[in-house]
C-alpha positions as CSV (number, residue, x, y, z in Angstrom):
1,X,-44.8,9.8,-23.5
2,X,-44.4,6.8,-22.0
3,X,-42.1,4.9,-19.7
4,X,-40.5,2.0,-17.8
5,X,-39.5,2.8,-14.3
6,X,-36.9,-0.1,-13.1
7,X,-35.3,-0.5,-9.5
8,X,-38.5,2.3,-8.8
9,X,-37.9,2.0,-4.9
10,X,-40.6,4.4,-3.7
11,X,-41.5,6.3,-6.7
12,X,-38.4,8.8,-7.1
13,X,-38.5,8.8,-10.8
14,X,-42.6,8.5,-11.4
15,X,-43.3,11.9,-8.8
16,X,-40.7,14.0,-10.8
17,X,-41.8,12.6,-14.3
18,X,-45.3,12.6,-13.8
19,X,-44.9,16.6,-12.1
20,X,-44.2,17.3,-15.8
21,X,-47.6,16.8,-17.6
22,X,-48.3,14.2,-20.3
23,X,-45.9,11.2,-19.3
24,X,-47.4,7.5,-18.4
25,X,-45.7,5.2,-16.6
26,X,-46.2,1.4,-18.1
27,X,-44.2,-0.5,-16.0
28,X,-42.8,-0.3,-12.6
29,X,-40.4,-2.9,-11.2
30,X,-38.3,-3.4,-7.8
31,X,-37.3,-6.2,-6.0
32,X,-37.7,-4.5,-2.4
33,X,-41.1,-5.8,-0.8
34,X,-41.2,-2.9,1.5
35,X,-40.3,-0.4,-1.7
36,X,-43.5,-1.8,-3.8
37,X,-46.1,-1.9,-0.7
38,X,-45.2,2.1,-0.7
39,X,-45.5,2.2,-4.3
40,X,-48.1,0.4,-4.9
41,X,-50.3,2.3,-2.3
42,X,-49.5,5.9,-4.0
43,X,-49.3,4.8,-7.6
44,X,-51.0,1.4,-8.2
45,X,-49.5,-1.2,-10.0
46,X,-46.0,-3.1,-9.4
47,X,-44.1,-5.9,-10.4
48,X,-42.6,-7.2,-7.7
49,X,-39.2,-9.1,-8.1
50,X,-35.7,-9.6,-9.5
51,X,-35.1,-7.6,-12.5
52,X,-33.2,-10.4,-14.1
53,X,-36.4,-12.8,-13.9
54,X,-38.3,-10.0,-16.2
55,X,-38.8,-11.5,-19.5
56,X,-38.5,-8.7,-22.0
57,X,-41.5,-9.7,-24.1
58,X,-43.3,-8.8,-20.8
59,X,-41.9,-5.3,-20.9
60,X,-44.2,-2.6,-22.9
61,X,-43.1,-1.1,-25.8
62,X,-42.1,2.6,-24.3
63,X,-40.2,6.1,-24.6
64,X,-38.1,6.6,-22.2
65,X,-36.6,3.4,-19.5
66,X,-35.5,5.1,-16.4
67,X,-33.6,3.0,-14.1
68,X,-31.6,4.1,-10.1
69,X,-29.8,0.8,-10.3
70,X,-28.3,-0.2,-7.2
71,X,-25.9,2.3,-6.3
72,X,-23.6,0.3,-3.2
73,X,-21.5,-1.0,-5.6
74,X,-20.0,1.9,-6.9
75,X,-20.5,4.4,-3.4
76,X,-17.8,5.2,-1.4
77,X,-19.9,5.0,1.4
78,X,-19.6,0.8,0.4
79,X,-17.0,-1.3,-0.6
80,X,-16.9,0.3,-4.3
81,X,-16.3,-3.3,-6.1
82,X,-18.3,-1.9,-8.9
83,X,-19.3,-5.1,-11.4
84,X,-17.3,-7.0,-9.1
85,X,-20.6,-6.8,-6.8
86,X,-23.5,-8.8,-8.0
87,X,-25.7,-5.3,-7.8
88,X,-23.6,-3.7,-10.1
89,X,-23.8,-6.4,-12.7
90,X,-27.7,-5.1,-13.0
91,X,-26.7,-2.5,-14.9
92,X,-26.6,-5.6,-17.5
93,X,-30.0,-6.3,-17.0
94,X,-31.0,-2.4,-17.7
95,X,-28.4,-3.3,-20.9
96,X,-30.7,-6.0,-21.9
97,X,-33.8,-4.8,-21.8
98,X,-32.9,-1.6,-23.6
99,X,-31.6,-3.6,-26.2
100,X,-34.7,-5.8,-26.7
101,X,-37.5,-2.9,-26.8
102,X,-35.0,0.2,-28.0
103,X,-36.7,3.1,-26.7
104,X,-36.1,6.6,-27.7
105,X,-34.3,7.8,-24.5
106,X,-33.0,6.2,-21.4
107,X,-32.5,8.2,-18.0
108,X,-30.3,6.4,-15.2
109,X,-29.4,7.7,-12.2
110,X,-26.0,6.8,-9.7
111,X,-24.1,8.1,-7.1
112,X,-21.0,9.9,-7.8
113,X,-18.6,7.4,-7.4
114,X,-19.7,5.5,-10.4
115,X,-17.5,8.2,-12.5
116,X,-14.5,7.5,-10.2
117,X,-15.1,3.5,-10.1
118,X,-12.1,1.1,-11.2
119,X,-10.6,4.0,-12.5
120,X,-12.8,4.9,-14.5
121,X,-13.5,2.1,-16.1
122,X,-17.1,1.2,-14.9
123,X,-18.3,4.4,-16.7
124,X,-16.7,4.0,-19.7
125,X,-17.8,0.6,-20.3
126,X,-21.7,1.6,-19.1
127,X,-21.0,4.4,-22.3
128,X,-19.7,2.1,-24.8
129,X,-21.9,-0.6,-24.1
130,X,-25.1,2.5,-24.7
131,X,-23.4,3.4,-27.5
132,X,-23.3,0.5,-29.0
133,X,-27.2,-0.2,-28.9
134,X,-27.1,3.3,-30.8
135,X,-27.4,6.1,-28.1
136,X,-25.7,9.5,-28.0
137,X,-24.7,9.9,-24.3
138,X,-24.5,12.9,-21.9
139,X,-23.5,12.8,-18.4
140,X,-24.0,15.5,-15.2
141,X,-23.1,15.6,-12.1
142,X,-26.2,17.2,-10.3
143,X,-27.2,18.5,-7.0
144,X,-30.5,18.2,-5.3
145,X,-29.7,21.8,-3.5
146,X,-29.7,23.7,-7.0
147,X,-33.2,22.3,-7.3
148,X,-34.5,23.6,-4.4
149,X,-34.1,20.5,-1.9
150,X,-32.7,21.3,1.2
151,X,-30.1,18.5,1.0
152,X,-26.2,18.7,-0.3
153,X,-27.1,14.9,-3.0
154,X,-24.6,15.1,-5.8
155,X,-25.7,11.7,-8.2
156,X,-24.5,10.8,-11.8
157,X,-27.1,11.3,-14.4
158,X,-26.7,9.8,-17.9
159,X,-28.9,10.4,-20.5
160,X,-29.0,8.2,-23.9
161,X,-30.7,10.0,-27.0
162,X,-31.2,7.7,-30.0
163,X,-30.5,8.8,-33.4
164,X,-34.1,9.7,-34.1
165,X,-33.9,12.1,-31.9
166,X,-30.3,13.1,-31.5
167,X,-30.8,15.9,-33.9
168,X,-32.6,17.9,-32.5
169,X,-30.9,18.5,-29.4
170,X,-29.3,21.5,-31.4
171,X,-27.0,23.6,-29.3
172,X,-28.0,23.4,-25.8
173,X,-27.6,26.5,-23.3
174,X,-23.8,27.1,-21.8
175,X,-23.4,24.3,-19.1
176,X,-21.2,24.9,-15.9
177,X,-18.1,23.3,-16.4
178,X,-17.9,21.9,-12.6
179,X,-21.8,20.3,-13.2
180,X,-21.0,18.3,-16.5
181,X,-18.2,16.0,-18.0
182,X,-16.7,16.7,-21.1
183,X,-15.8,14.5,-24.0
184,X,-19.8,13.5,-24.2
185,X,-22.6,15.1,-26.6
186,X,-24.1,18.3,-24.8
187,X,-27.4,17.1,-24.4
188,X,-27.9,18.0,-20.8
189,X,-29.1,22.0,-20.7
190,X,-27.5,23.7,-18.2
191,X,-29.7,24.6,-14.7
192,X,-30.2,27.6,-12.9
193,X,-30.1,27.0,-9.2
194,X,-33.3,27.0,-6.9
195,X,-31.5,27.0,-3.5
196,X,-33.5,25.4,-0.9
197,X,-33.0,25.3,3.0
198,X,-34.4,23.3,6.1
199,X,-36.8,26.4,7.3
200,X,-39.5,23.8,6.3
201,X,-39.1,21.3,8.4
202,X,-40.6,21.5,12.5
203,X,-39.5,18.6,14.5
204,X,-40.9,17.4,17.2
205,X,-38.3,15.0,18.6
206,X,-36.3,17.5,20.6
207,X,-32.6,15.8,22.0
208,X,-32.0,15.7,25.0
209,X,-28.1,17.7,23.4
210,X,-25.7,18.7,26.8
211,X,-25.7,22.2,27.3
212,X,-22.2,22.9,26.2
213,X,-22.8,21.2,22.9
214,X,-26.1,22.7,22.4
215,X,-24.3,26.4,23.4
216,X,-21.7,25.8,21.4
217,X,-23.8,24.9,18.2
218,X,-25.8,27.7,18.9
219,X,-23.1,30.4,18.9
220,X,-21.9,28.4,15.5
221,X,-24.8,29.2,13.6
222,X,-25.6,32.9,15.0
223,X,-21.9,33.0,13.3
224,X,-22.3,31.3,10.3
225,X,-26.0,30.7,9.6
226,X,-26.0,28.4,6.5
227,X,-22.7,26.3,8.0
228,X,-23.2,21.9,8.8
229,X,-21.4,21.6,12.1
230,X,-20.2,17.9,12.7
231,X,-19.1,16.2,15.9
232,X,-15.6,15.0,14.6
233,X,-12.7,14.0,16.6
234,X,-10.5,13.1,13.5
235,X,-11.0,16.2,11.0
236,X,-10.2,19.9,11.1
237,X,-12.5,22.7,10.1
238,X,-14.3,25.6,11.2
239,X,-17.8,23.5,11.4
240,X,-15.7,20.1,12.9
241,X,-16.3,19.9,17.1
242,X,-14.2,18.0,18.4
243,X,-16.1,15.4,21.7
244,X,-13.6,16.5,24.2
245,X,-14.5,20.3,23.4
246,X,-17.7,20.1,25.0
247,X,-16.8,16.7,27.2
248,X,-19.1,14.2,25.6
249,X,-17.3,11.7,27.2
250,X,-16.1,13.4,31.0
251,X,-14.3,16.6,31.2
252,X,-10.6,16.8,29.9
253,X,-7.5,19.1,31.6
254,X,-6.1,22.1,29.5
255,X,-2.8,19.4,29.5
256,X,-5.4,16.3,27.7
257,X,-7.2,19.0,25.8
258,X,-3.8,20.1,24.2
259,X,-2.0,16.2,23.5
260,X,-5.7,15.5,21.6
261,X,-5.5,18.6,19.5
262,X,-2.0,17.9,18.4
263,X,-2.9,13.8,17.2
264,X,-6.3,16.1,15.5
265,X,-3.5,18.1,13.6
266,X,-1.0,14.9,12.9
267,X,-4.0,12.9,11.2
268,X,-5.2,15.4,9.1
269,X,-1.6,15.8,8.1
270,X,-1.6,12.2,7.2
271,X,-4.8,12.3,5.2
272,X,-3.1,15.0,2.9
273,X,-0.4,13.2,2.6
274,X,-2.3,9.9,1.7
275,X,-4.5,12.6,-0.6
276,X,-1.2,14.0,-2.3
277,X,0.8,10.4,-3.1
278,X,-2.0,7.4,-3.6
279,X,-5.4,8.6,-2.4
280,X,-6.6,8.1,0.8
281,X,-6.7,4.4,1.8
282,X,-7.1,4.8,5.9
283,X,-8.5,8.3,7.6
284,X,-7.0,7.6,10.7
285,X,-3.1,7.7,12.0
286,X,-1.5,6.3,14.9
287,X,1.3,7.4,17.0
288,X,3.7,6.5,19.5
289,X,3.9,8.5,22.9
290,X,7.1,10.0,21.5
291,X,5.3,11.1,18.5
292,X,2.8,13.1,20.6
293,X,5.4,14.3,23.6
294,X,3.3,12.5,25.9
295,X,3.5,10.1,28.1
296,X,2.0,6.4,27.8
297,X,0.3,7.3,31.0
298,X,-1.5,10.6,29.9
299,X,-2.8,8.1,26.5
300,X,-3.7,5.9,28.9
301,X,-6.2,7.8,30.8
302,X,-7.5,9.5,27.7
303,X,-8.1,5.7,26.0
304,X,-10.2,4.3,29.2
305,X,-12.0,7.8,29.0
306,X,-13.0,6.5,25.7
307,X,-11.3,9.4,23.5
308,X,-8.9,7.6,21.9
309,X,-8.0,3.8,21.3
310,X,-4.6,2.0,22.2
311,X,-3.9,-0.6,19.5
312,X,-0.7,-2.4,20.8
313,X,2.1,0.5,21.8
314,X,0.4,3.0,19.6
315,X,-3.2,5.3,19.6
316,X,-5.2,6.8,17.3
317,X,-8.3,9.0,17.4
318,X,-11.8,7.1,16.9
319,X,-13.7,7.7,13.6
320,X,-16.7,7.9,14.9
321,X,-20.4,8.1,12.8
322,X,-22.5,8.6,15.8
323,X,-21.1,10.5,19.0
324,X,-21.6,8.9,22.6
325,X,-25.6,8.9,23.8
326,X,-26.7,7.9,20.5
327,X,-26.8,12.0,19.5
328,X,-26.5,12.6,16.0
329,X,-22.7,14.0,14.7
330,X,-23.9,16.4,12.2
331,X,-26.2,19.6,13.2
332,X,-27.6,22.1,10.9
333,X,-29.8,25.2,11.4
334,X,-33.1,26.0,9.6
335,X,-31.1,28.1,6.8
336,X,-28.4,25.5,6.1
337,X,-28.7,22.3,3.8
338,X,-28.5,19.0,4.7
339,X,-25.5,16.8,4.2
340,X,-26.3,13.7,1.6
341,X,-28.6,11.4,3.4
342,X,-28.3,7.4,2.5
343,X,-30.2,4.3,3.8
344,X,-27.5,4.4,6.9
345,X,-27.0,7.5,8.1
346,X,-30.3,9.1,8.5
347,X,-30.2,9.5,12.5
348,X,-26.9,11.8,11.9
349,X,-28.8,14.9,11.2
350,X,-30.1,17.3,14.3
351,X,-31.9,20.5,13.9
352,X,-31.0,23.7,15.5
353,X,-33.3,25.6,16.5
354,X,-33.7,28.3,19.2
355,X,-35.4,26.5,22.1
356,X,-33.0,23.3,21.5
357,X,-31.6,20.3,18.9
358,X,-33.8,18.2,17.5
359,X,-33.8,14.9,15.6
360,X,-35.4,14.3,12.0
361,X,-38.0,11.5,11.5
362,X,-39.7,9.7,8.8
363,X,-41.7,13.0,7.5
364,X,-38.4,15.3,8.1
365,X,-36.5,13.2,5.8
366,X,-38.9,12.3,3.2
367,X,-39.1,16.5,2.7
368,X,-35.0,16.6,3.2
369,X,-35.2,14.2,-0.1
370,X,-38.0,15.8,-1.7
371,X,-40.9,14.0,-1.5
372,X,-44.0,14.6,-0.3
373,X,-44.8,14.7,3.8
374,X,-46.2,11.0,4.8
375,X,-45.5,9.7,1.2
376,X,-43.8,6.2,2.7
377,X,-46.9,6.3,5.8
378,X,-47.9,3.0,5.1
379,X,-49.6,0.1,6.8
380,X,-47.2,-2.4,7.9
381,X,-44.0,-0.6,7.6
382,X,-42.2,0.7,10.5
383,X,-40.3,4.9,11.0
384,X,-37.1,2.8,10.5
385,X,-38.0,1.4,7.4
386,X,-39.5,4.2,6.1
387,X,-36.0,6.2,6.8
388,X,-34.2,3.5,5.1
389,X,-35.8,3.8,2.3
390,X,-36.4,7.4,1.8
391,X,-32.4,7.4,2.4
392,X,-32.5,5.1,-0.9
393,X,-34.6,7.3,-3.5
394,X,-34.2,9.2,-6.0
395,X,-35.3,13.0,-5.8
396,X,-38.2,13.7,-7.8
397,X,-36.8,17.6,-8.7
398,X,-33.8,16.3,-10.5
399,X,-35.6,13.4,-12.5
400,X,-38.5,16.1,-13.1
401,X,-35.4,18.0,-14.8
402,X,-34.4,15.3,-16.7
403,X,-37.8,14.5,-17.9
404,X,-38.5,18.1,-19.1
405,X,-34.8,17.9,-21.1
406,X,-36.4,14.7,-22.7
407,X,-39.5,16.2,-23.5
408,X,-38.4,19.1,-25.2
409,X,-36.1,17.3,-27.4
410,X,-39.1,15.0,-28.4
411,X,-41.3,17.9,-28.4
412,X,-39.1,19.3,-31.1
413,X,-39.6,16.4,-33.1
414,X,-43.2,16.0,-33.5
């Protein structure tokens, strides 16, 4: 079979298809210069360049167009303005193209929040407008960890059958009702999960972790082995450490220790709250001296320690993404799962392991994401780069999935 890969990054969708046997890729596009050096040194030929600048005469005829189109527009990690962002509007160009070469099947992929987008609107439109150039549509919410990557990467998968083929996707196994939406055709088999875990990795960039954090990571895992621990001042939890716990920022008095645990409990109570009446538009609370029973003096010390911040007569705990010393805020230990790695916050993860903590670099992460060790190693592009854009790709396990789902239908049909 063959296909079009577009927005291909560093070749997410052409390792898992081409894992499957007897599928050719025709056309590769990206508009990332760093994205198509890495391609084009492990698979060949790229087009280089805006998507919207690709004539669709100059597109091969094909089988199946698989497209990641940029997902900041609808990630909650972003501003979510969903076609209201000039990436989001590329779903259009994906649109177009289908319509001009009307191939068999088309495969995209999304984060989660494009279900959730505008209300729900984004999605809906994305099906109609498939459904008007003649596709039956099916849409899953997948998880890299059921397909044996070590990493927690729920993404939207939608996947277009044309009439031709529609038919013989029969009666497909029993799907799990919390993987897949309902309302769509049940094209999308259910999966049996391959659990993976981070005992594959070895690090070599050990931290230089405190010893109370590192001890008290240490006795979290012995406890709970396949628990994320995360350095988090403004959330509750059994794996949340709070930086004051083990002094990341000077030692606090059993008196501090107890006024910051009580704002800890008064946010979270205001992120339910927000959760219960409208959704939660801020994660963070603040409160007045009265609110806490303390004094402005006690906040005061607790602010310059760096703690908290003082915003006019009030203070509220700092939402912080990386703790103080650069250290990363989330920790795992070789049987756990990673937490979903993007483009930004790939220096968050440290490994526990027995003689210490240590931090993941490019190879870690191109394993935690399921491609192969060293796959982005090339010439001219730096370990930062290479991070950001393994934090961008697609993982081959899912897409090989997909691919096989595809196959078989066609299969059927020969």
């Amino acid at each position: 079979m063959r296909y079009v890969e577009l927005f291909c990054g560093v070749g997410g969708f052409r390792l898992g298809m081409d894992a499957i046997g007897g599928m050719e890729c025709v056309l590769a596009n990206d508009f990332n210069p760093s994205a198509c050096k890495v391609y084009k040194a492990r698979f060949g030929d790229v087009r280089e360049g805006d998507v919207r600048k690709l004539d669709s005469s100059e597109v091969p005829d094909h089988d199946i167009l698989t497209a990641g189109f940029p997902c900041q527009s609808f990630s909650t990690s972003g501003k979510s303005l969903g076609f209201a962002d000039e990436r989001g509007n590329l779903f259009f160009e994906v649109h177009r193209i289908l319509k001009a070469k009307n191939p068999p099947f088309v495969l995209l992929e999304n984060v989660k929040g494009l279900l959730t987008n505008d209300k729900g609107r984004t999605i809906r439109v994305i099906i109609e407008m498939l459904s008007e150039l003649g596709y039956h549509c099916d849409i899953a919410l997948l998880d890299a960890s059921a397909f044996g990557v070590p990493q927690r990467r729920v993404r939207t998968f939608i996947l277009g059958v044309s009439p031709d083929y529609f038919y013989m996707c029969g009666n497909p196994a029993k799907r799990h009702p919390l993987a897949c939406l309902k309302g769509l055709y049940p094209i999308i088999h259910h999966h049996e999960p391959t659990r993976g875990n981070l005992s594959a990795l070895h690090p070599s960039m050990r931290l230089p972790v405190p010893a109370r954090l590192s001890n008290e990571l240490k006795e979290g895992i012995e406890r709970s082995p396949r628990r994320m621990f995360r350095i988090r001042d403004n959330r509750l939890g059994p794996g949340s450490i709070p930086t004051w716990r083990v002094g990341l920022l000077g030692d606090v008095s059993p008196r501090q220790e107890e006024v910051l645990e009580d704002m800890r409990k008064k946010n979270q109570a205001h992120v339910w709250e927000l959760i219960d009446k409208k959704g939660i538009e801020s994660c963070i609370a603040r409160f007045t001296p009265r609110q806490l029973k303390a004094t402005k003096a006690e906040l005061d010390q607790l602010s310059e320690m760096g703690y908290i911040r003082k915003s006019g007569d009030k203070y509220n705990l700092i939402n912080r993404t990386i703790v103080p010393g650069g250290l990363p805020s989330c920790y795992s230990g070789p049987r756990g799962t990673a937490p979903t790695t993007t483009a930004s916050n790939m220096a968050q993860l440290g490994l526990i392991m027995e003689d210490g903590v240590y931090g993941m670099g490019p190879e870690e992460y191109e394993l935690i994401q399921g491609l192969p060790a060293g796959h982005t190693d090339v010439e001219g592009i730096g370990s930062r780069e290479r991070v950001r854009l393994v934090g961008n790709s697609v993982v081959p396990a899912v897409t090989s999935w997909m691919g096989r789902i595809i196959k078989h239908i066609a299969g059927e049909n020969q």
